[in-house]
N, C-alpha and C positions, 0 to 999 in steps of 0.2 A: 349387887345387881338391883337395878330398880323395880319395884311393884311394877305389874303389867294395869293395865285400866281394864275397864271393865268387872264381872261378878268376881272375877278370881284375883283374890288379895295376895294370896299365898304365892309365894315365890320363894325353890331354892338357890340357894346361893353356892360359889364354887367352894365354901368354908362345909356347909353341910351336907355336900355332895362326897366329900372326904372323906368325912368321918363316918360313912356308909360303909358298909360291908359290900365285897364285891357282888353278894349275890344282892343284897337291894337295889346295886344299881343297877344290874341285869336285867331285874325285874322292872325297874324304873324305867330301862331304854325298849325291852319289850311292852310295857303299854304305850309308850310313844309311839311307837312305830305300830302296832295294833289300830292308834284314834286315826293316823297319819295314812297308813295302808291296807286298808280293812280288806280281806278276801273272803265274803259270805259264800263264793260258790264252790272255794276249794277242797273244802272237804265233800261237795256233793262230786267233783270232776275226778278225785281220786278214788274214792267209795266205787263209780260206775267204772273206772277203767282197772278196779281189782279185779271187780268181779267178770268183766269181759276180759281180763286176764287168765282166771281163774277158768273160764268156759275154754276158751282157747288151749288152753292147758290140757283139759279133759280131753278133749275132743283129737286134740292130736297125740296124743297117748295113745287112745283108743286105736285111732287107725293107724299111726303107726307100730303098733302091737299086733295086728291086722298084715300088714305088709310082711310084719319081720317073720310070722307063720308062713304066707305064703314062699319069699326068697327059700328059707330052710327047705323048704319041700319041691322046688320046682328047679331051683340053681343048680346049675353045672358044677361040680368040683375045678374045673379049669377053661379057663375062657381066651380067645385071643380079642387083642384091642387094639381098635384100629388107630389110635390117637393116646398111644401111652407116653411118649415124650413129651407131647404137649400138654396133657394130664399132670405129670410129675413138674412140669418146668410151672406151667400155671400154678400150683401148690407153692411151690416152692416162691414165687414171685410174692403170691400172699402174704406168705410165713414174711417173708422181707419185709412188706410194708408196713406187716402187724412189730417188728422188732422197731423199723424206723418210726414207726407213731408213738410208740414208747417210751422210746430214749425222746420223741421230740417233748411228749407230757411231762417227763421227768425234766428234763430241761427248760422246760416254761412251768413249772410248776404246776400243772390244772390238772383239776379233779377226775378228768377225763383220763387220766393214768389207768382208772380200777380197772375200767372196762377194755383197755389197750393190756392191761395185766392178764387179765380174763383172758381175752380171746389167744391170745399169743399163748398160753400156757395148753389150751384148749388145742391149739395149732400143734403143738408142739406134740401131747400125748397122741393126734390121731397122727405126725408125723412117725414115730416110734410104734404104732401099732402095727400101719400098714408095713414100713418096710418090715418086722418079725414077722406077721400074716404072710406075706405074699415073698418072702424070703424061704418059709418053712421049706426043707427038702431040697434043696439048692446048698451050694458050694460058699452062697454069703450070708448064710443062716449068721454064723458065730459075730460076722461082722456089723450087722444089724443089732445082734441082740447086746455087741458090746456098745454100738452109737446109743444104743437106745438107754441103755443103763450108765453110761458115764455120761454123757451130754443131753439128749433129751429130757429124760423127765426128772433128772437133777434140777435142770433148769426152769423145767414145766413148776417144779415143787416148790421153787426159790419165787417163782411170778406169784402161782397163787398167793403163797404168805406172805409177800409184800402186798398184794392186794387185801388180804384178810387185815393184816395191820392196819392199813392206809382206812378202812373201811370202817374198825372200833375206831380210828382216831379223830374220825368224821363223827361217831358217834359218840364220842368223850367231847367233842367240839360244841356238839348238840345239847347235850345233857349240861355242860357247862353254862350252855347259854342261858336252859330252860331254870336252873338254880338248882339243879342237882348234882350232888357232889359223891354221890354211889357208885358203886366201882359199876364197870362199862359190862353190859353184859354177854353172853355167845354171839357170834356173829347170826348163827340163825334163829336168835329172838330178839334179833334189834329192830324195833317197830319200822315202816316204812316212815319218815320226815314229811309232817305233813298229813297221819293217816291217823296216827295214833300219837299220845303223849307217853316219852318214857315213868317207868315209876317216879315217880316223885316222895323223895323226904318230907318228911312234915317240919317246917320251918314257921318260926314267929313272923307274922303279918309286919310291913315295913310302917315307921311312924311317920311316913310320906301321907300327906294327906288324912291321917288319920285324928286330924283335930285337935292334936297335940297342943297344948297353948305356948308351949315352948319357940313351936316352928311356925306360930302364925304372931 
């Protein structure tokens, strides 16, 4: 490869690009892309949307903690509804979409699987609640509570840990990129990407750049 013109003499070459260790050249492609795509604001854009996450969070705790007091003390033991078919068939229409978006992430491959994981498993445990809830004392108690235990939340159990895996492996993907080779760690103390750096190994400084007279 020919020397560039200009201040910068130094040029590597695809022979001393080789002989790098994968994490040098990690590091190498990460300050490329750092000079090339600088984001000074994004750690201020993610920092402000924790924390009005974080409020959000409180705040409907709160009242919903608020609401679940009152229901307990004012709710009817039995109710009649005027729109219970359309209630369960709309559910159920859900559940459908949230399965067909799944298979479709899984089948195109996109990161958008977790949260099609997520929701669908989510779908699935308030499927198996309600019909045991609202089965209780009825003639299809047993039938409910055997859907609920062979197929629901088997299946509910099967999403989330494929989403829990898919999720360390995003974060193996990450840490591999960042130059750390440390085992991946719980799913909930994986920094958010972009908020925080994972730990980092102490590693020898790359002899990129480093004045080396070798490489210049």
């Amino acid at each position: 490869m020919p020397a560039s013109s200009g201040k910068n003499q130094t040029v590597i070459n695809e022979t001393e690009l080789r002989e790098m260790s994968a994490a040098e050249r990690r590091q190498l492609a990460r300050s490329l892309a750092a000079i090339d795509y600088p984001h000074p604001m994004l750690g201020l854009y993610l920092s402000r949307g924790r924390r009005v996450g974080v409020l959000v969070s409180i705040i409907s705790c709160t009242v919903l903690l608020g609401w679940i007091i009152i229901l307990a003390l004012t709710l009817h033991r039995s109710f009649h509804a005027n729109h219970w078919r359309g209630a369960w068939v709309g559910f159920d229409m859900v559940l459908l979409l949230a399965f067909a978006a799944t298979g479709w992430a899984f089948w195109r491959g996109r990161q958008i699987v977790i949260a099609c994981l997520l929701v669908t498993g989510t779908l699935l445990c308030c499927d198996a609640w309600f019909d045991v809830i609202l089965d209780t004392g009825t003639s299809d108690i047993w039938l409910s509570v055997a859907s609920a235990v062979i197929v629901e939340l088997p299946l509910a159990f099967l999403m989330f840990n494929a989403a829990r895996r898919l999720i360390r492996l995003s974060a193996l993907m990450a840490m591999s990129e960042s130059g750390d080779d440390g085992p991946v760690p719980p799913v909930w103390k994986i920094p958010l990407l972009g908020m925080s750096a994972f730990p980092r190994t102490p590693r020898k400084t790359s002899a990129v750049g480093s004045g080396d007279p070798e490489r210049q």
